[in-house]
C-alpha positions in Angstrom: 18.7 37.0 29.2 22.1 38.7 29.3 21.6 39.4 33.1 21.0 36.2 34.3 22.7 32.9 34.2 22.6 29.0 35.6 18.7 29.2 35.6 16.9 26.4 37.2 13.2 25.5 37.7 12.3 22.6 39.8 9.1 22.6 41.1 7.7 25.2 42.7 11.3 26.3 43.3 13.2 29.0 40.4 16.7 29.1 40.9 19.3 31.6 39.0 22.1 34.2 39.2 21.4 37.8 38.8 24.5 40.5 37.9 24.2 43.1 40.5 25.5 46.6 39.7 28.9 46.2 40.2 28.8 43.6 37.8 29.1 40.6 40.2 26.9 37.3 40.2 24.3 37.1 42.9 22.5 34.2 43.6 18.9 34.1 43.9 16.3 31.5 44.5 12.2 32.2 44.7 9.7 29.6 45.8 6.0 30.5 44.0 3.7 29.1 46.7 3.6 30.6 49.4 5.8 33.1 47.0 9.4 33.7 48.8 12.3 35.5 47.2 15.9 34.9 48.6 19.0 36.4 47.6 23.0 37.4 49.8 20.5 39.9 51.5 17.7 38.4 52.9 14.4 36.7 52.3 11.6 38.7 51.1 8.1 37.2 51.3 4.9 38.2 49.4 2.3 36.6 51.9 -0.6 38.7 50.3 0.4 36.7 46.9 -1.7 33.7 47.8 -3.5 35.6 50.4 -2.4 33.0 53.5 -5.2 30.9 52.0 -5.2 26.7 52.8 -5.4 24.9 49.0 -9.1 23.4 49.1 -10.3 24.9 52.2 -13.8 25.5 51.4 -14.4 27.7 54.7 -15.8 31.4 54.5 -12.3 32.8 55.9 -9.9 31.1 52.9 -13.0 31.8 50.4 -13.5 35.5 50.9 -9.6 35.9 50.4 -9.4 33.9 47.7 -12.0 36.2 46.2 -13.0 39.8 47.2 -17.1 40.8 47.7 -18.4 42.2 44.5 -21.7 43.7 46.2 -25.2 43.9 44.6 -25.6 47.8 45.9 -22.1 48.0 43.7 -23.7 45.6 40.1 -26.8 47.9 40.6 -24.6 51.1 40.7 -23.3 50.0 36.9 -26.1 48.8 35.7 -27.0 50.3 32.3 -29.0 49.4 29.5 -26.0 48.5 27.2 -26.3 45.2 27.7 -30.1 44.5 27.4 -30.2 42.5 24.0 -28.2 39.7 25.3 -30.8 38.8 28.0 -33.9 40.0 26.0 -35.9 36.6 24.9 -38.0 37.2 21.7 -40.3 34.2 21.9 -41.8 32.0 24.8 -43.0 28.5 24.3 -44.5 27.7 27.6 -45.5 24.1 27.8 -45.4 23.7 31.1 -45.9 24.9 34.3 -44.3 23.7 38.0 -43.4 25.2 40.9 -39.8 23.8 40.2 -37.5 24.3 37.1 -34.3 23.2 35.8 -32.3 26.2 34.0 -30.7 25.3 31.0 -28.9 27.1 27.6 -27.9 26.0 24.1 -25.8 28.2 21.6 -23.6 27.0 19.5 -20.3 29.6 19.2 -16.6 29.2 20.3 -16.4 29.6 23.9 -13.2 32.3 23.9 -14.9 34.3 21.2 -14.2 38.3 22.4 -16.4 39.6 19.7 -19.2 37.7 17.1 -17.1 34.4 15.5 -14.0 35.8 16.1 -12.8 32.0 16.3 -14.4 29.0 14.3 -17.2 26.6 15.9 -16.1 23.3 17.8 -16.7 20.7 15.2 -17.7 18.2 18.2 -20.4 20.6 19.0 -23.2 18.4 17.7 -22.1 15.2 20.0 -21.0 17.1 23.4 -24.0 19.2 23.5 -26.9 18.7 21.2 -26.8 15.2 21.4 -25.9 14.8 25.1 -29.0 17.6 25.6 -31.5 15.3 23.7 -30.5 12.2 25.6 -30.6 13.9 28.7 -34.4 14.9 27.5 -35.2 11.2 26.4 -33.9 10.2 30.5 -35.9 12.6 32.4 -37.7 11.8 34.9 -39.0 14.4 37.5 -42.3 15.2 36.7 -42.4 17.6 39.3 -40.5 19.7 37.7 -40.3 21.9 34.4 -37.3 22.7 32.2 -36.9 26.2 30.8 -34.8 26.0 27.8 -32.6 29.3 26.8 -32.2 28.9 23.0 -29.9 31.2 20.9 -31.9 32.3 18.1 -29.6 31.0 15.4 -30.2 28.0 16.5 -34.1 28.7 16.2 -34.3 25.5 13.5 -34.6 23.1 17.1 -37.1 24.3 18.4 -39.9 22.2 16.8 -37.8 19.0 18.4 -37.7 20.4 21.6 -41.6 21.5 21.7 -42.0 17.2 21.7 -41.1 16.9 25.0 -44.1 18.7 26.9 -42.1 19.1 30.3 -39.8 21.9 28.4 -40.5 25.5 28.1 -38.3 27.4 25.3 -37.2 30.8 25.4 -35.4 32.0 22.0 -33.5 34.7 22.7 -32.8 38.1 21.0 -29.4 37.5 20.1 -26.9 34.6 20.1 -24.5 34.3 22.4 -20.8 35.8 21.6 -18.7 33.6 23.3 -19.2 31.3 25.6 -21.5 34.7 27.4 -24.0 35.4 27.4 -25.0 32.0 26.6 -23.8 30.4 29.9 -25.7 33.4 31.6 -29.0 33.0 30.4 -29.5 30.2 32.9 -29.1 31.7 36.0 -31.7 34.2 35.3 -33.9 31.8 36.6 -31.9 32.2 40.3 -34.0 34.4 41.5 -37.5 34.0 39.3 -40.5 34.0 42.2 -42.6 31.7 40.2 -40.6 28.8 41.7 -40.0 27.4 45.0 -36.7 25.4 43.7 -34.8 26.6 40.7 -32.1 23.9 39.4 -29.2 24.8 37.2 -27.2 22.7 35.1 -24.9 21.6 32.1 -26.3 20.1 29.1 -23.8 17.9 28.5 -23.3 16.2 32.2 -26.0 13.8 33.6 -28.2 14.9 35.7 -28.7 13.0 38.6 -27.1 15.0 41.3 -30.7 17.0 41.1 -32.2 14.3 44.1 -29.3 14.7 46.1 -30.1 18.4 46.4 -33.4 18.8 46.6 -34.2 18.1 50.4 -32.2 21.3 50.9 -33.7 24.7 51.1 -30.5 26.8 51.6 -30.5 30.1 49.5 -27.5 28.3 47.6 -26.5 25.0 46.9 -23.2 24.1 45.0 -20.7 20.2 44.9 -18.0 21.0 47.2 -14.8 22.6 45.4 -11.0 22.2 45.3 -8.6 24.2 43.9 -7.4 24.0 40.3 -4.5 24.7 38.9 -4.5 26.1 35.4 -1.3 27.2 35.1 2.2 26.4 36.4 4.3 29.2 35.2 7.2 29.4 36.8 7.0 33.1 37.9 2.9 33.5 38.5 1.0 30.1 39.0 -2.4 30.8 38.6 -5.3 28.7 40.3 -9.0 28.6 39.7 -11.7 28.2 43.0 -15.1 27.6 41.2 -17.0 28.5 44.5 -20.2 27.8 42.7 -19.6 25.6 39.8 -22.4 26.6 37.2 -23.1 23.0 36.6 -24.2 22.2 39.9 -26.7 24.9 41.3 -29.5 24.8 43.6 -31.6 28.0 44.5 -34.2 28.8 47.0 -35.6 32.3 44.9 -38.4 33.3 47.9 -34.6 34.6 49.7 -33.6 36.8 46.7 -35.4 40.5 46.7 -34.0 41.6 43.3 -33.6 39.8 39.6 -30.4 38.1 39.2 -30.5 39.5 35.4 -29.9 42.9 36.9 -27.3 41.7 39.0 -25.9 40.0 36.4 -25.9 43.0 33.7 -24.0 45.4 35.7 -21.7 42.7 37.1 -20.7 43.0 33.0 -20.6 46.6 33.2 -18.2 47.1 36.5 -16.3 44.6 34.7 -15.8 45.8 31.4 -14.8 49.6 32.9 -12.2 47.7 35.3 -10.5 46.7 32.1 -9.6 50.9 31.5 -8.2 50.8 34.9 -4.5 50.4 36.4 -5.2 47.1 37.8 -8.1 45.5 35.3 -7.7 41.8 36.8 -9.0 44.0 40.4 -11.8 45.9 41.4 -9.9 48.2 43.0 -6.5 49.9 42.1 -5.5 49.2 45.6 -6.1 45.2 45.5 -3.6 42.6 45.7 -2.7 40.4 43.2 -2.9 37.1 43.4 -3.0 33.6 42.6 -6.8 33.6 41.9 -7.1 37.2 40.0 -3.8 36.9 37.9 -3.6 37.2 34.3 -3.2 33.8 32.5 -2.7 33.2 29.1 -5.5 34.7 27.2 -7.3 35.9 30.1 -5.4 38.8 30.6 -7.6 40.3 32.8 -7.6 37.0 35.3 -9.1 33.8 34.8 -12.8 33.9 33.8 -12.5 38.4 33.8 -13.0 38.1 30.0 -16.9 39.1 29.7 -17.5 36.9 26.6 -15.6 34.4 27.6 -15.4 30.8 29.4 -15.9 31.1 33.0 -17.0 34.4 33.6 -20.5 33.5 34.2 -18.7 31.4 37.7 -16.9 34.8 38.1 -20.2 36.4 38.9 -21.4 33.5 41.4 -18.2 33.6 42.9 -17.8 37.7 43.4 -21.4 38.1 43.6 -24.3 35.3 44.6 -22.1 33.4 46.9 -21.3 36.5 49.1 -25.3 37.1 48.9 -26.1 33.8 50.0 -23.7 33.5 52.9 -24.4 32.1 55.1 -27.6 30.6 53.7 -25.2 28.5 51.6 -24.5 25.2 51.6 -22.0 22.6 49.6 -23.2 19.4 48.9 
């Protein structure tokens, strides 16, 4: 940078000398969080940059501006048909059936896929998931309760090992997932399915314990209680990640929902995916702020979790969406 000289980061803190233009030296200092920018002149501050939110307050207040309110009316205005297939199931296996569920998925494709194997499979796919799922299966215990299991249909070859566990329904679906969508999606479908008093919604590869712990609740939502995570440190644009509803951990009470979460869901995707033609495509509005939880970040460039194939965008609906819904018939555990 020939208009910049002595730069130095330390911590949160970037430090440097900018040529003004009559050619002299100015130094200039900026602090990322809360962002401040200091120079010969002044201080400038960009309070709206993290939003004057408290890292890991979990309240309403610091939540909604971490996060703006994505409404239902709004998902229902976009919703279209373009994006039936991927939540289309072409066969049911119904084994069983409870007034309570567990929501699950298994695909098998690389997570930050943008279109159909644009980057190879995990080669530890077999022992994080598969595996982990079976032993998971093997451990169960709540006979009370029914599993509905959300099968890509390339991976259609399982399906006569999961039919030996009469507790589990199977759904193949249509399609496969893309990415790590809409196979992370297909489980909260279940959210608001009326056939259930309780609908429980987890990872395959985690334990699932925690399911005891919720179920004396009967809030609209249940979630674990979140912190803040940082995903990137970049000197100039830190970027943090609130899960707000971590897709793992999910309990729902679908007698309070009055619509189907698939619809919801679908033209979540469709808002989403015009956004990204817009000035501000990490916003839903041109006239929202940036900041520390919409930014881009590496190959998220339209914000962390905005890519609608990709990781995390299945939490960017709870978080934009079902939490505002459920509040404040919500509760973290």
């Amino acid at each position: 940078m020939k208009s910049a000289r002595n730069i130095k980061v330390e911590g949160h803190t970037l430090e440097c000398e900018l040529r003004n233009t009559k050619g002299e030296w100015i130094p200039n200092r900026i602090h990322m969080f809360p962002y401040a920018y200091t120079n010969v002149d002044g201080k400038f501050e960009w309070q709206n940059f993290n939003n004057q939110v408290e890292l890991n307050n979990t309240s309403h207040l610091h939540i909604s501006r971490r996060y703006k309110r994505v409404t239902l009316q709004r998902c229902f205005e976009n919703l279209t048909h373009e994006y039936d297939d991927w939540f289309e199931i072409d066969e049911s296996h119904i084994q069983c059936k409870k007034d309570v569920c567990l929501s699950i998925s298994l695909f098998n494709k690389n997570v930050n896929n943008t279109y159909e194997d644009e980057f190879p499979k995990s080669d530890g796919w077999k022992t994080k998931y598969y595996d982990s799922l079976i032993r998971n299966l093997d451990s169960y215990e709540y006979t009370k309760m029914c599993i509905n299991l959300y099968l890509a249909n390339d991976l259609r070859e399982h399906l006569h090992t999961f039919l030996k566990y009469p507790f589990v329904n199977v759904f193949i679906m249509k399609s496969s997932s893309i990415g790590a969508q809409p196979g992370m999606l297909w489980r909260l479908m279940d959210l608001t399915n009326q056939r259930y008093k309780k609908v429980f919604v987890a990872d395959i590869d985690e334990t699932w314990e925690w399911i005891e712990h919720f179920y004396p609740y009967s809030h609209k939502i249940c979630t674990v209680n979140q912190t803040d995570v940082l995903i990137c440190n970049r000197p100039y644009t830190p970027a943090y990640n609130f899960a707000t509803i971590i897709g793992s951990h999910i309990m729902s009470n679908p007698s309070k929902f009055k619509y189907e979460a698939v619809d919801a869901i679908k033209g979540f995707i469709s808002l989403c995916k015009k956004r990204e033609k817009s000035r501000r495509p990490w916003c839903f509005d041109d006239t929202d702020e940036i900041t520390l939880w919409n930014n881009p970040v590496g190959i998220n460039i339209y914000g962390w979790g905005r890519i609608t194939t990709g990781y995390g965008f299945d939490e960017l609906f709870l978080k934009h969406v079902i939490y505002y819904d459920a509040y404040p018939d919500f509760k973290f555990i």
